[in-house]
gemmi code that builds the backbone of each chain (N, CA, C; Angstrom):
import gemmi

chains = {
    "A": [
        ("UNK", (-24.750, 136.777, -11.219), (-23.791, 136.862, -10.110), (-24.365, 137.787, -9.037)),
        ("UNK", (-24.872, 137.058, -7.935), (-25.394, 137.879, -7.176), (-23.882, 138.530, -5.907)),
        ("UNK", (-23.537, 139.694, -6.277), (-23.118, 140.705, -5.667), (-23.312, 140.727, -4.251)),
        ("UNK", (-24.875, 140.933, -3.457), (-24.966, 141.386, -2.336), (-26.085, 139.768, -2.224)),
        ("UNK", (-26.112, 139.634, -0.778), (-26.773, 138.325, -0.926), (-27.087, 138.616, 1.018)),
        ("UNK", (-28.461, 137.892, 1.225), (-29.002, 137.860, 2.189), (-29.578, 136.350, 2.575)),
        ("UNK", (-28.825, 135.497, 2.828), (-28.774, 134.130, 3.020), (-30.474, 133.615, 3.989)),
        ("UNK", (-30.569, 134.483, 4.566), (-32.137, 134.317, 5.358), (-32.854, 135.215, 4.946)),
        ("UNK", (-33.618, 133.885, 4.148), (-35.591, 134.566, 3.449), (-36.203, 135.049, 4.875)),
        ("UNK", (-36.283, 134.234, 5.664), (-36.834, 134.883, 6.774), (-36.292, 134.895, 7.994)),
        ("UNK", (-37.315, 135.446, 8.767), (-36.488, 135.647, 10.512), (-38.259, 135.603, 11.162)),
        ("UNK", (-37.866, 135.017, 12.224), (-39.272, 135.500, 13.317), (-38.752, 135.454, 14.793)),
        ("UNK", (-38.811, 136.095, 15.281), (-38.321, 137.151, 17.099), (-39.470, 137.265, 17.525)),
        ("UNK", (-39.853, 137.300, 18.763), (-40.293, 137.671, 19.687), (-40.083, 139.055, 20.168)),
        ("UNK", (-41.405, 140.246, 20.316), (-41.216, 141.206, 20.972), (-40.220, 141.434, 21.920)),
        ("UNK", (-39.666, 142.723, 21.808), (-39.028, 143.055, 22.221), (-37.557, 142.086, 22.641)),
        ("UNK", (-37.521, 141.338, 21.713), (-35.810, 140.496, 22.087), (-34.830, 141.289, 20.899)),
        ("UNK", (-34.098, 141.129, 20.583), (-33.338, 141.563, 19.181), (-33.618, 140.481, 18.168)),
        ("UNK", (-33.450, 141.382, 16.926), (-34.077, 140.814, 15.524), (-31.979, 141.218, 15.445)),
        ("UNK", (-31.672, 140.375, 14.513), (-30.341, 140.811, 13.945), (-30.454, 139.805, 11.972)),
        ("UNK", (-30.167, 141.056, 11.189), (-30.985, 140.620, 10.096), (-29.283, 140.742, 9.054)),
        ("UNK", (-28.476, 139.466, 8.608), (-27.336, 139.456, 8.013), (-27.527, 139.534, 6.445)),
        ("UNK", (-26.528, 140.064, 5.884), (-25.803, 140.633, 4.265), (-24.424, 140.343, 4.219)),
        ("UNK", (-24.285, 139.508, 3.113), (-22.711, 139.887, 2.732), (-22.819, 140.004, 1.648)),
        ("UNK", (-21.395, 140.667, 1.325), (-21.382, 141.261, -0.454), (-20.137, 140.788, -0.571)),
        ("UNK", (-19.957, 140.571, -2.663), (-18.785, 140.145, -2.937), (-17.718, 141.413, -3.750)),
        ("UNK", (-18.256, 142.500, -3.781), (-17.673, 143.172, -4.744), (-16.735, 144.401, -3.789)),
        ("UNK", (-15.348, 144.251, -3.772), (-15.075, 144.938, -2.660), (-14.839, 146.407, -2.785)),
        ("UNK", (-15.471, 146.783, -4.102), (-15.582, 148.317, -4.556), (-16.551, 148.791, -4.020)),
        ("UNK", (-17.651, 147.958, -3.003), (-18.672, 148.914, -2.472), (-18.070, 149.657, -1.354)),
        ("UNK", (-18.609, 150.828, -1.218), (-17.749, 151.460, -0.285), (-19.332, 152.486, 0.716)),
        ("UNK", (-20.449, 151.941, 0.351), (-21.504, 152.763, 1.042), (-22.847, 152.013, 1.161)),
        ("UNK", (-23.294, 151.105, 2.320), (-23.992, 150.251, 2.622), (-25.381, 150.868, 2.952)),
        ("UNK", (-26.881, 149.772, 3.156), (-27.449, 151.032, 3.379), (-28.636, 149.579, 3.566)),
        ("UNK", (-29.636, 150.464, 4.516), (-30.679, 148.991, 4.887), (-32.119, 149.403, 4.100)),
        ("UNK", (-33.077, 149.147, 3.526), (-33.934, 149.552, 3.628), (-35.375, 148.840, 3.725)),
        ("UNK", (-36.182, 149.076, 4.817), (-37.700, 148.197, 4.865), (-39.089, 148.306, 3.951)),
        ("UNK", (-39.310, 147.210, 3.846), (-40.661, 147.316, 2.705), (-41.541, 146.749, 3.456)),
        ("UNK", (-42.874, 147.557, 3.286), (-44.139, 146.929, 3.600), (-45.112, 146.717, 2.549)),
        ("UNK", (-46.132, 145.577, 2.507), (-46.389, 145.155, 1.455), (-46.976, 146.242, 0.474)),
        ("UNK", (-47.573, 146.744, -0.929), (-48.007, 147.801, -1.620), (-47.117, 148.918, -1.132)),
        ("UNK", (-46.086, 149.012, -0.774), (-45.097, 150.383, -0.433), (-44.022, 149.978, -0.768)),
        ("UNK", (-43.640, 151.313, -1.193), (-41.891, 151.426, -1.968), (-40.741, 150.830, -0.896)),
        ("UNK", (-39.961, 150.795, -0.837), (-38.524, 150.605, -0.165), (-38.531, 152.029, 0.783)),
        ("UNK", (-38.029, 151.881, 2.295), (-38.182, 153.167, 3.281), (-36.943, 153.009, 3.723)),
        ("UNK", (-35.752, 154.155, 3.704), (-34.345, 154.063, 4.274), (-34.692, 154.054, 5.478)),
        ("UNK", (-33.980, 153.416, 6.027), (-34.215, 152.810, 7.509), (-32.462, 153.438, 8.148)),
        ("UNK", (-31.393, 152.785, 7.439), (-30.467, 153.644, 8.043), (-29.338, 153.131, 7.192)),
        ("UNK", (-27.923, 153.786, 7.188), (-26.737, 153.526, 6.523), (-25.520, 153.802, 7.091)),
        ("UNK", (-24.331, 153.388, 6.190), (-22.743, 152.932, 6.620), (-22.030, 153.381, 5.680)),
        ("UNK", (-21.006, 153.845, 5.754), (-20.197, 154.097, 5.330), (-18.529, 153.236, 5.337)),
        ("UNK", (-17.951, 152.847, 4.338), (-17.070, 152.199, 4.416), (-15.632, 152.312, 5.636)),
        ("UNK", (-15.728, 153.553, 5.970), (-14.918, 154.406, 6.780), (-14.887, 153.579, 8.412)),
        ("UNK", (-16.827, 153.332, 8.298), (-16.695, 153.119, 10.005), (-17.262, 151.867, 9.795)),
        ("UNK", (-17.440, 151.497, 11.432), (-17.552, 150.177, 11.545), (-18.934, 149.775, 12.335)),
        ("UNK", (-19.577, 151.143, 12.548), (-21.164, 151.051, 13.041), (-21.582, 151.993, 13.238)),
        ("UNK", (-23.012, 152.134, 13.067), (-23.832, 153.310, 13.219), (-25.036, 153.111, 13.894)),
        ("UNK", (-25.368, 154.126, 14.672), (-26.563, 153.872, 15.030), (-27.715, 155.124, 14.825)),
        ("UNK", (-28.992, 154.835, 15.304), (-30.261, 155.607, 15.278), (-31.089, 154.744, 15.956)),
        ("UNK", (-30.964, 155.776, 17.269), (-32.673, 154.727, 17.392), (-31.951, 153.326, 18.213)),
        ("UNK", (-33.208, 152.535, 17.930), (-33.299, 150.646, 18.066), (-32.814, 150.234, 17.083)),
        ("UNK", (-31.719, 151.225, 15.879), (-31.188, 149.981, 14.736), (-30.330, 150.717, 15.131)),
        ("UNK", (-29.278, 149.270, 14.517), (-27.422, 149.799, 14.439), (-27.399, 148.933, 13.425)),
        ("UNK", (-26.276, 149.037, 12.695), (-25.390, 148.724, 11.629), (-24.247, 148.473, 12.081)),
        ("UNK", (-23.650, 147.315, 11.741), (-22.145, 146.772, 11.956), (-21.935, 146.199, 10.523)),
        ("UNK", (-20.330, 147.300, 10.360), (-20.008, 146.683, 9.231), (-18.481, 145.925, 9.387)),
        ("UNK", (-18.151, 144.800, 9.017), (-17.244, 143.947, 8.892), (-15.875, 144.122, 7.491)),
        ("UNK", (-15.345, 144.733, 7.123), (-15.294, 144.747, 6.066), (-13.862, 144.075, 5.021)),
        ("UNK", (-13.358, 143.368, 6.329), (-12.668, 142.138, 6.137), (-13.533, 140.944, 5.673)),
        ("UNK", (-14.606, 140.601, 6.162), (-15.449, 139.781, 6.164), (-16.520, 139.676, 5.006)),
        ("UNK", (-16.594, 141.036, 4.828), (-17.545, 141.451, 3.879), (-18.623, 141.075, 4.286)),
        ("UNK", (-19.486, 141.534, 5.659), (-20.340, 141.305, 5.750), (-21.013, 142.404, 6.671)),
        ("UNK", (-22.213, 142.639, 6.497), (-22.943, 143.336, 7.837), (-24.132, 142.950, 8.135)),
        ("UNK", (-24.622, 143.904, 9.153), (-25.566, 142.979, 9.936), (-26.297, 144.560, 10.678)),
        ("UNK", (-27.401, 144.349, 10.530), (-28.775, 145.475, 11.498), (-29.483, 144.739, 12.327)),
        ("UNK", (-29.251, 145.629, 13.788), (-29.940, 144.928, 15.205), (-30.639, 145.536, 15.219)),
        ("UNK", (-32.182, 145.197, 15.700), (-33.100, 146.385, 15.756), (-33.396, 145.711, 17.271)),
        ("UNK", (-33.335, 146.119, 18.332), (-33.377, 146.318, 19.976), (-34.254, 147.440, 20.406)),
        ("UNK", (-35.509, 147.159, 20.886), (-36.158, 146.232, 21.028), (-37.278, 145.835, 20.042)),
        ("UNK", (-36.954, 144.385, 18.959), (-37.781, 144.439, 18.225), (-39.459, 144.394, 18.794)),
        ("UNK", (-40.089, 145.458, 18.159), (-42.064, 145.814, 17.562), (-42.675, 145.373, 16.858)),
        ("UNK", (-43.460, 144.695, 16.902), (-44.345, 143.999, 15.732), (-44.388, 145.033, 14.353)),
        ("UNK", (-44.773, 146.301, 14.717), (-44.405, 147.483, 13.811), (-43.166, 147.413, 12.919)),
        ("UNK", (-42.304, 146.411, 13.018), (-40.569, 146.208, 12.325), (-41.207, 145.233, 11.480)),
        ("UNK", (-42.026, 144.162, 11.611), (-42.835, 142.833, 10.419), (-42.342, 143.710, 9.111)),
        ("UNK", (-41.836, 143.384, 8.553), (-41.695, 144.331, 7.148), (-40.694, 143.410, 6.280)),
        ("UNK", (-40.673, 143.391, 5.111), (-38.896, 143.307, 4.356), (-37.936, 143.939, 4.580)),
        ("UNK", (-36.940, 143.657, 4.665), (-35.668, 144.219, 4.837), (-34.974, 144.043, 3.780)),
        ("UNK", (-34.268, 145.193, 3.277), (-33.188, 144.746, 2.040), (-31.740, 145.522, 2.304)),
        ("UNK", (-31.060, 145.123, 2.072), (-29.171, 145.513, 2.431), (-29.126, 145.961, 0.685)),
        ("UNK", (-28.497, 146.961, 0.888), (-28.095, 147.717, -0.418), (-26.701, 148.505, -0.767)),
        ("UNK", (-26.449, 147.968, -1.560), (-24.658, 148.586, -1.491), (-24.511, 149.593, -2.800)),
        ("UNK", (-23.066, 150.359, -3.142), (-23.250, 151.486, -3.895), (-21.758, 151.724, -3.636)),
        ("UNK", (-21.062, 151.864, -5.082), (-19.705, 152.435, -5.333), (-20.019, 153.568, -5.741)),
        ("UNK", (-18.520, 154.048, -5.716), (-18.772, 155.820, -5.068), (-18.954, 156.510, -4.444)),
        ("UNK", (-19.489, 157.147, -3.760), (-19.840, 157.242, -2.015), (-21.378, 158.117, -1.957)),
        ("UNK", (-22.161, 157.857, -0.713), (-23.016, 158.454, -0.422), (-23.794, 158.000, -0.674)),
        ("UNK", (-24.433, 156.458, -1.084), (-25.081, 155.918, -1.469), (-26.008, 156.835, -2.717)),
        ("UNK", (-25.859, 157.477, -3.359), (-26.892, 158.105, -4.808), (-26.347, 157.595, -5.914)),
        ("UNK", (-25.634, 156.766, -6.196), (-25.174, 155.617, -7.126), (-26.042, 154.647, -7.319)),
        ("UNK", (-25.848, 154.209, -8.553), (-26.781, 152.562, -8.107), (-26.277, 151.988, -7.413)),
        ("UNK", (-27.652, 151.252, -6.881), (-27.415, 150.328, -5.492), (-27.912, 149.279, -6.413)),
        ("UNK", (-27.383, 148.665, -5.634), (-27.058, 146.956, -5.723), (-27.817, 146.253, -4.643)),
        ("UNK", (-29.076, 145.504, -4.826), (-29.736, 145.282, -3.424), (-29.368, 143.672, -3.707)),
        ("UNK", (-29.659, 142.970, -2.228), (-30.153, 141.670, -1.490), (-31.138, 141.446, -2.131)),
        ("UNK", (-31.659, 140.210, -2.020), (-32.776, 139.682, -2.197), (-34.402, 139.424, -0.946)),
        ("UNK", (-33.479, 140.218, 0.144), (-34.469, 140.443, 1.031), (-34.629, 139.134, 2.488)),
        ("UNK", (-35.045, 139.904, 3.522), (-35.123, 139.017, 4.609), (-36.585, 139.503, 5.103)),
        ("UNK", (-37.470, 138.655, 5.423), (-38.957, 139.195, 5.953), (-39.113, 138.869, 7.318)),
        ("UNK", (-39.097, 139.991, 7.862), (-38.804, 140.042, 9.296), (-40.415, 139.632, 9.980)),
        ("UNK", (-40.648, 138.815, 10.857), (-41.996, 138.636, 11.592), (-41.312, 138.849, 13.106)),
        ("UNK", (-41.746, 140.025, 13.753), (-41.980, 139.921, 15.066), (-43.568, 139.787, 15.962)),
        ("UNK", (-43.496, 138.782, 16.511), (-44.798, 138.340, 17.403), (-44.654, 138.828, 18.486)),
        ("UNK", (-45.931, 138.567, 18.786), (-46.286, 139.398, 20.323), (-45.566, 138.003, 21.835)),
    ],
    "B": [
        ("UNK", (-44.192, 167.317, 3.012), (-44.007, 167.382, 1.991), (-43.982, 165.928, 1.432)),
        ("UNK", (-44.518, 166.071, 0.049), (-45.155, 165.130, -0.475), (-43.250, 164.282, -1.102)),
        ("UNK", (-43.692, 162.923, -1.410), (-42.916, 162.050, -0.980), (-42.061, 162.005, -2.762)),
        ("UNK", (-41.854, 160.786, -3.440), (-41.744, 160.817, -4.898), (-43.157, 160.126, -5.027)),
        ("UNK", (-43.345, 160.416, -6.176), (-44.728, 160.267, -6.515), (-44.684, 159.123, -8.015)),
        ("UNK", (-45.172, 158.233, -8.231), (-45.218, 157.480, -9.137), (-46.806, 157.596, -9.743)),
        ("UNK", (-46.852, 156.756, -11.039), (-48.034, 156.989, -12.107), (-47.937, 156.142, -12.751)),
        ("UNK", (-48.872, 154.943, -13.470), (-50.307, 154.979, -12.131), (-49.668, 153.970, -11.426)),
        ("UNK", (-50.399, 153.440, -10.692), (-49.870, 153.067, -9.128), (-50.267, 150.871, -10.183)),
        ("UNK", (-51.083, 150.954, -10.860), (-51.110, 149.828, -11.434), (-51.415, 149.823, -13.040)),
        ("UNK", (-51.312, 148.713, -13.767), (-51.056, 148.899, -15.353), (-51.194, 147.508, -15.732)),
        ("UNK", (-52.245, 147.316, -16.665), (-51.994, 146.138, -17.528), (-51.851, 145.887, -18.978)),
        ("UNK", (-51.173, 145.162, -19.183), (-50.874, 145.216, -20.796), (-50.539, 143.868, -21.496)),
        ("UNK", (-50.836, 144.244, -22.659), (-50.613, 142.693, -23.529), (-49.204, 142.441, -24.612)),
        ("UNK", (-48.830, 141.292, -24.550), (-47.540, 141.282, -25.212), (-47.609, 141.842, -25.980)),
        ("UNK", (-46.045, 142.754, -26.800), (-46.105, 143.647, -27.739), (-46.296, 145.035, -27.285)),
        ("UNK", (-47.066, 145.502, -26.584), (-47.847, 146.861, -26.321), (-46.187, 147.390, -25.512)),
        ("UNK", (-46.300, 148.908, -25.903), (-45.043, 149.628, -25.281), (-46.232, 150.708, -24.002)),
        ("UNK", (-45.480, 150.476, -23.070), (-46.023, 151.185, -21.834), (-44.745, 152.208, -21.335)),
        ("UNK", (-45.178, 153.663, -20.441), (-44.815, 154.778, -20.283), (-45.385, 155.515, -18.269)),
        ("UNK", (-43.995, 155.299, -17.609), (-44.329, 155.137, -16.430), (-43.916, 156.414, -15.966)),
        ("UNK", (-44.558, 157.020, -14.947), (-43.885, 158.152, -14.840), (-43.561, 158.394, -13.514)),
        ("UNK", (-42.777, 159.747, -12.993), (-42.347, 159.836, -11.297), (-41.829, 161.106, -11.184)),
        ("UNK", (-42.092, 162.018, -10.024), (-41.997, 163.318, -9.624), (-41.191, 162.860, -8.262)),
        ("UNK", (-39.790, 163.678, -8.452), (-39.188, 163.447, -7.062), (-39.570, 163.922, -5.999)),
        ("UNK", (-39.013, 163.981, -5.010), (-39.204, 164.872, -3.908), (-38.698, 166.501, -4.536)),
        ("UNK", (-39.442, 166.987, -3.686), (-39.316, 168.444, -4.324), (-37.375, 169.114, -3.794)),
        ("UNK", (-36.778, 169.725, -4.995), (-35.138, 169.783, -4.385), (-34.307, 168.748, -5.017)),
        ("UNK", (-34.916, 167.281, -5.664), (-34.333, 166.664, -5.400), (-33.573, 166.640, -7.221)),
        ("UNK", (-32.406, 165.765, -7.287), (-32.143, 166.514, -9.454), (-32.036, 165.087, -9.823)),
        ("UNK", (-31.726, 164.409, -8.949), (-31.713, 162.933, -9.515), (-32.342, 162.149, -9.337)),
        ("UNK", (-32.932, 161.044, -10.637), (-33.747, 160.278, -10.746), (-33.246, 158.460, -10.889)),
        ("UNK", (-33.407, 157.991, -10.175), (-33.145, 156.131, -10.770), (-34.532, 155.391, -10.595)),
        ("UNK", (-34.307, 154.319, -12.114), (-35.467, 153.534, -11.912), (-34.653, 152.206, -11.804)),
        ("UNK", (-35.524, 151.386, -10.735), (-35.731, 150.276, -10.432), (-36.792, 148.810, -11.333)),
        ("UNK", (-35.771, 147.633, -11.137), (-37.523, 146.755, -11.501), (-37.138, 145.554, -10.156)),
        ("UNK", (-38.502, 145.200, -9.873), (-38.460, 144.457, -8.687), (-39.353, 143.237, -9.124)),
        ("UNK", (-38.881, 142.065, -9.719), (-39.511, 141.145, -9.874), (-39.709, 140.279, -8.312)),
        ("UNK", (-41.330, 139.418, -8.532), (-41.314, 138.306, -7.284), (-40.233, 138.089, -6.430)),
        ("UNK", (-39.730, 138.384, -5.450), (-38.961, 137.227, -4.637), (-37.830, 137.815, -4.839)),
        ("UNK", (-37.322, 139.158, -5.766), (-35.838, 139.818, -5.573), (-35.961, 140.545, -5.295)),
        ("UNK", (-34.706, 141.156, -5.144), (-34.350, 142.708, -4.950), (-34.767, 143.526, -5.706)),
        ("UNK", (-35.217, 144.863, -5.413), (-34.931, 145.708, -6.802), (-33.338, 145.872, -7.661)),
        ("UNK", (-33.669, 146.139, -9.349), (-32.482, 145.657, -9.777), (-32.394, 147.531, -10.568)),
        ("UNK", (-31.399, 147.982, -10.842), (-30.923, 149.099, -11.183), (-31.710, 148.887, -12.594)),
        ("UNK", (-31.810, 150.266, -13.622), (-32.469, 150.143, -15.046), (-31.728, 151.560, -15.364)),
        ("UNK", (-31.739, 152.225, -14.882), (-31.477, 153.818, -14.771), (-30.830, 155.107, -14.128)),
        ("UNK", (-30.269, 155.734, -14.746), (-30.137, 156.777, -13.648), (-29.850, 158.054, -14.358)),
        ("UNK", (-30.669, 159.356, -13.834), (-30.799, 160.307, -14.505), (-29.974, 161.068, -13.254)),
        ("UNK", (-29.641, 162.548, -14.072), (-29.118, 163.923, -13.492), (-29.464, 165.010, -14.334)),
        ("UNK", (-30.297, 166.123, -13.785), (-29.495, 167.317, -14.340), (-30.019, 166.723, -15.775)),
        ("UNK", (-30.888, 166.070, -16.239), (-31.700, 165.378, -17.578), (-30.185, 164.741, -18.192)),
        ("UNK", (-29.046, 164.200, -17.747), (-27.741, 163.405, -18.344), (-28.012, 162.214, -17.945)),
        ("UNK", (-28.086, 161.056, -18.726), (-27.810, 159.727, -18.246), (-26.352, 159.606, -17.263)),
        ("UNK", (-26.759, 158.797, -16.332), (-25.547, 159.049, -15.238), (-25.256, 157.513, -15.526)),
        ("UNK", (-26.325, 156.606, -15.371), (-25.919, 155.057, -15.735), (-27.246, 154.304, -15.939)),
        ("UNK", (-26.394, 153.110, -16.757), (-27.620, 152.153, -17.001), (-27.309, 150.721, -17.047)),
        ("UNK", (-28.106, 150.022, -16.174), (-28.156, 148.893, -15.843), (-28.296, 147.964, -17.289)),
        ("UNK", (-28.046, 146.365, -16.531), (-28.083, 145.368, -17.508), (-29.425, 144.949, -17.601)),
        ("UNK", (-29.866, 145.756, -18.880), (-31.505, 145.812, -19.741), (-31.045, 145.995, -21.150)),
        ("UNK", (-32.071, 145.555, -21.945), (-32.222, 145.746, -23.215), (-32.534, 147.318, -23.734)),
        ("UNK", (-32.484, 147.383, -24.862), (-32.337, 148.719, -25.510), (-33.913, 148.773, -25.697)),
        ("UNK", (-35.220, 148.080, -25.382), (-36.385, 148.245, -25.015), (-37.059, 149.044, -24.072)),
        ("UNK", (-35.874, 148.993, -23.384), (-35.660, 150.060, -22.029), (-35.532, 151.036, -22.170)),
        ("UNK", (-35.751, 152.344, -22.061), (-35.401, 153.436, -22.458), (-36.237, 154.706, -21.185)),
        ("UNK", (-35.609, 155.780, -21.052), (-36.027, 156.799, -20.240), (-35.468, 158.215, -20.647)),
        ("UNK", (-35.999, 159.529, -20.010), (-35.476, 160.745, -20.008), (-35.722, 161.758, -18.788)),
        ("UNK", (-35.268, 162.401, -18.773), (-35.886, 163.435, -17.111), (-35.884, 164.872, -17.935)),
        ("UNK", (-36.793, 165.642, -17.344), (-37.512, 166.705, -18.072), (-37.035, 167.824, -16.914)),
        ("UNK", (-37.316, 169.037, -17.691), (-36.344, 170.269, -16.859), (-36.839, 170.307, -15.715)),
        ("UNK", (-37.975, 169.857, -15.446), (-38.566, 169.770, -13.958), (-38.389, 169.228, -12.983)),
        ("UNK", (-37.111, 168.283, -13.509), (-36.768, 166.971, -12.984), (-37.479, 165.316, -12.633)),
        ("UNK", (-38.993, 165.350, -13.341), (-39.290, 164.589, -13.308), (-38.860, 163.829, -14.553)),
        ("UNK", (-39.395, 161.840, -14.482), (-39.018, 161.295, -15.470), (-39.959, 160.208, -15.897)),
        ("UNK", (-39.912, 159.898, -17.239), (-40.342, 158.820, -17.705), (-39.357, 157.401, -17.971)),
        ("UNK", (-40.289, 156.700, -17.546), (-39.307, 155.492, -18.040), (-40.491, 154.539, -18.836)),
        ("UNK", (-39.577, 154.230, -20.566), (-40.414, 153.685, -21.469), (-39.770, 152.282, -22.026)),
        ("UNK", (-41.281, 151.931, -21.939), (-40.534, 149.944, -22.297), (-41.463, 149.523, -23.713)),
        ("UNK", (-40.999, 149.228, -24.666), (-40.830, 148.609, -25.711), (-41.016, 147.421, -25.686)),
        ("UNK", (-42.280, 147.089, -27.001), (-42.017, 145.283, -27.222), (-42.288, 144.576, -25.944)),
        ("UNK", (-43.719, 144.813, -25.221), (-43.515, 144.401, -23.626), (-43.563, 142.891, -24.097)),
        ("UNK", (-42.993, 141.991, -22.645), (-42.675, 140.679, -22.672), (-42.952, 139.897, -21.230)),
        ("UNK", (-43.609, 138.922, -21.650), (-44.271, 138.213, -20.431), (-43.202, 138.695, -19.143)),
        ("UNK", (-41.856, 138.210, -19.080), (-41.176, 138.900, -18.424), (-40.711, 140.163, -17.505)),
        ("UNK", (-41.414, 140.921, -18.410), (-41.542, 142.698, -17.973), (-42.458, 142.579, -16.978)),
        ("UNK", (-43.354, 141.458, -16.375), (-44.070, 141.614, -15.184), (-43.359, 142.333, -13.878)),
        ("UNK", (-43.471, 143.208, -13.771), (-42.742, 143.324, -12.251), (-43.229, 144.757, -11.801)),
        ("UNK", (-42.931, 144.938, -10.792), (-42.956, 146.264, -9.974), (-41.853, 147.417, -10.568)),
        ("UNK", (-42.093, 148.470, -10.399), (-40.706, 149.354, -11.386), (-40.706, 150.444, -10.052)),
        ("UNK", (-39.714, 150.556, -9.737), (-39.356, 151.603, -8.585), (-38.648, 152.966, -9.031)),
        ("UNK", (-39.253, 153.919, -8.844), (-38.715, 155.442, -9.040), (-38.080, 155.697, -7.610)),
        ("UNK", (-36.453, 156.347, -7.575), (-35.652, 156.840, -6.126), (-35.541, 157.988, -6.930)),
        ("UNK", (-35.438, 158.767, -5.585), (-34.865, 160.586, -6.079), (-33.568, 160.473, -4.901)),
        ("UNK", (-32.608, 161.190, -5.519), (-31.747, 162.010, -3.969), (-31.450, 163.001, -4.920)),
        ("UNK", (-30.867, 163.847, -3.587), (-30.736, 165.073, -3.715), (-29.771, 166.005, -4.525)),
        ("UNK", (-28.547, 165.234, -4.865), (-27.219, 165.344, -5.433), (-26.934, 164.706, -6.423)),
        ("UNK", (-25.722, 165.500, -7.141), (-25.447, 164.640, -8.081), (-24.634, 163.468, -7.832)),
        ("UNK", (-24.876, 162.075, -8.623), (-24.744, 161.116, -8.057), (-23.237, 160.535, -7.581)),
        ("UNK", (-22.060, 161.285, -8.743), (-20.980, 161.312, -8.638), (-20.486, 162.155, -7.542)),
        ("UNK", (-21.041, 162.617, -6.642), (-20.800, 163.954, -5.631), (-20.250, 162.897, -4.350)),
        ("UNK", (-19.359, 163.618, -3.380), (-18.805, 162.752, -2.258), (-19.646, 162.821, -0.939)),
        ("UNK", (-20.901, 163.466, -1.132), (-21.397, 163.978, 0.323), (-22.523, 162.627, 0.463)),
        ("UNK", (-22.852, 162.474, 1.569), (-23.953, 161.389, 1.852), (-25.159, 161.801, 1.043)),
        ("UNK", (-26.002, 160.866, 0.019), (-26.689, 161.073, -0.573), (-27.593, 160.149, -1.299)),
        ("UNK", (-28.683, 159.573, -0.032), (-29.446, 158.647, 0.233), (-30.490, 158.710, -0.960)),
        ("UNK", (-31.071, 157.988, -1.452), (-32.010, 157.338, -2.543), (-33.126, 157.122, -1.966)),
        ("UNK", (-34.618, 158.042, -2.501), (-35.834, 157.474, -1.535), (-36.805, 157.431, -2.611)),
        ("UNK", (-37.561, 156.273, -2.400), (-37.696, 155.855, -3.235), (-39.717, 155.844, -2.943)),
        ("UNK", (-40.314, 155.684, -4.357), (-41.852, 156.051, -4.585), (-42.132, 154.557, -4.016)),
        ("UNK", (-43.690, 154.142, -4.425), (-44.582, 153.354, -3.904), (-44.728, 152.210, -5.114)),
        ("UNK", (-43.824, 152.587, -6.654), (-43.908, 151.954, -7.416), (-45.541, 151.749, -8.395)),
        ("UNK", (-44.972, 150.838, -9.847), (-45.907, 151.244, -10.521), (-46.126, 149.186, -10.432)),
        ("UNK", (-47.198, 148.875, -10.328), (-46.998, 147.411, -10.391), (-47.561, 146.688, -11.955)),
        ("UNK", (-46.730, 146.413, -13.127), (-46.924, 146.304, -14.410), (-47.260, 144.579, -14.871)),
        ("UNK", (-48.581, 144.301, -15.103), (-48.799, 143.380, -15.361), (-48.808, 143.162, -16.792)),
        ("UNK", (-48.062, 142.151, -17.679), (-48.287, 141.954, -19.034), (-48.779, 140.585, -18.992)),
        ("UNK", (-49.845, 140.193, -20.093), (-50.534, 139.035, -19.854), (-50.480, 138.866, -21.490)),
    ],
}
model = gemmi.Model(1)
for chain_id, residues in chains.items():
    chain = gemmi.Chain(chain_id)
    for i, (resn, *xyz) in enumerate(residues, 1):
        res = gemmi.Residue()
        res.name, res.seqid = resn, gemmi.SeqId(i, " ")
        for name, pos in zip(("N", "CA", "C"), xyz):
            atom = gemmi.Atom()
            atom.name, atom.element = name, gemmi.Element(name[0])
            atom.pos, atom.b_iso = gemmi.Position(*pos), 0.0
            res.add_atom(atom)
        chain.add_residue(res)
    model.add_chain(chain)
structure = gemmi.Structure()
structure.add_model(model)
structure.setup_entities()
């Protein structure tokens, strides 16, 4: 029973347009969302996170929108960099603060071209 | 400052053989979770240490097994390896205990990549 689910294996954008990379989850006890990018031979890198409370966050060229009627969210990265080419994984976590197990996606592989 | 640190970075082994992975958090940090990341998924939960207390454990066999040492680093040990057990194994540290209410992000090593043949 996949829990958290990332419906697009991949994505490919064009520099500098927006990349917007979607997750939905079924378990409505998650209460602490969280993105994180992989590059190939490297661990998982927190990229950024949500909290059940709000409804977006930002840092930077990423934001987080969380839906939570919908059960779904979604990370814009504006203006996507070829430097963003990486995996992406959406990761969720009951209890708060994400240091629980997380519950990941199965991943979206982001290609931005020049 | 140096990042979590995993050991060794690759591993091969033959069915049957029990293998022993190891990981140093970030320095500060008391909690430990291991990950396994087969082809084409997510990483999937296996573990989770505190304070050397099992905090939780994922849906694995009792082949599975781990501990965290007063230093806070940990081993995680697999039993009876199985064509299956191929995968990547991910060590996260954060900073808190895991039941705690404050934001308390999971960062995670470079992984050990475990080939059984």
């Amino acid at each position: 029973d996949q829990q958290v689910k990332q419906n697009s294996p991949s994505l490919s954008v064009q520099e500098g347009r927006i990349s917007i990379l979607n997750c939905d989850y079924t378990n409505s006890m998650f209460d602490y969302f969280l993105w994180y990018k992989k590059y190939p031979a490297e661990g998982p890198t927190f990229l950024i996170s949500i909290s059940s409370i709000k409804d977006k966050n930002e840092d930077g060229r990423f934001t987080v929108f969380l839906n939570k009627s919908a059960k779904h969210l979604s990370l814009h990265i504006v203006p996507s960099q070829p430097g963003d080419s990486a995996v992406y994984f959406c990761a969720a976590s009951e209890g708060t603060g994400g240091g629980n197990k997380l519950t990941f996606g199965t991943g979206t592989q982001l290609k931005v071209e020049l | 400052d140096a990042g979590v640190t995993q050991s060794p970075t690759h591993l091969i082994k033959t069915r049957g053989q029990q293998v022993t992975l190891r990981c140093s958090p970030i320095s500060g940090h008391k909690s430990v979770s291991w990950y396994q990341q087969v082809l084409g998924q997510g990483p999937q939960f296996i573990f989770q240490y505190y304070e050397k207390e099992e905090r939780g454990r994922g849906n694995f066999p009792d082949r599975f097994s781990a501990r965290q040492f007063p230093n806070y680093s940990s081993e995680l040990n697999v039993n009876a390896l199985l064509l299956g057990d191929s995968a990547l194994y991910l060590c996260a540290s954060s900073l808190r205990d895991p039941r705690g209410l404050a934001k308390n992000i999971q960062y995670f090593g470079a992984g050990t990549r475990l080939s059984v043949l």
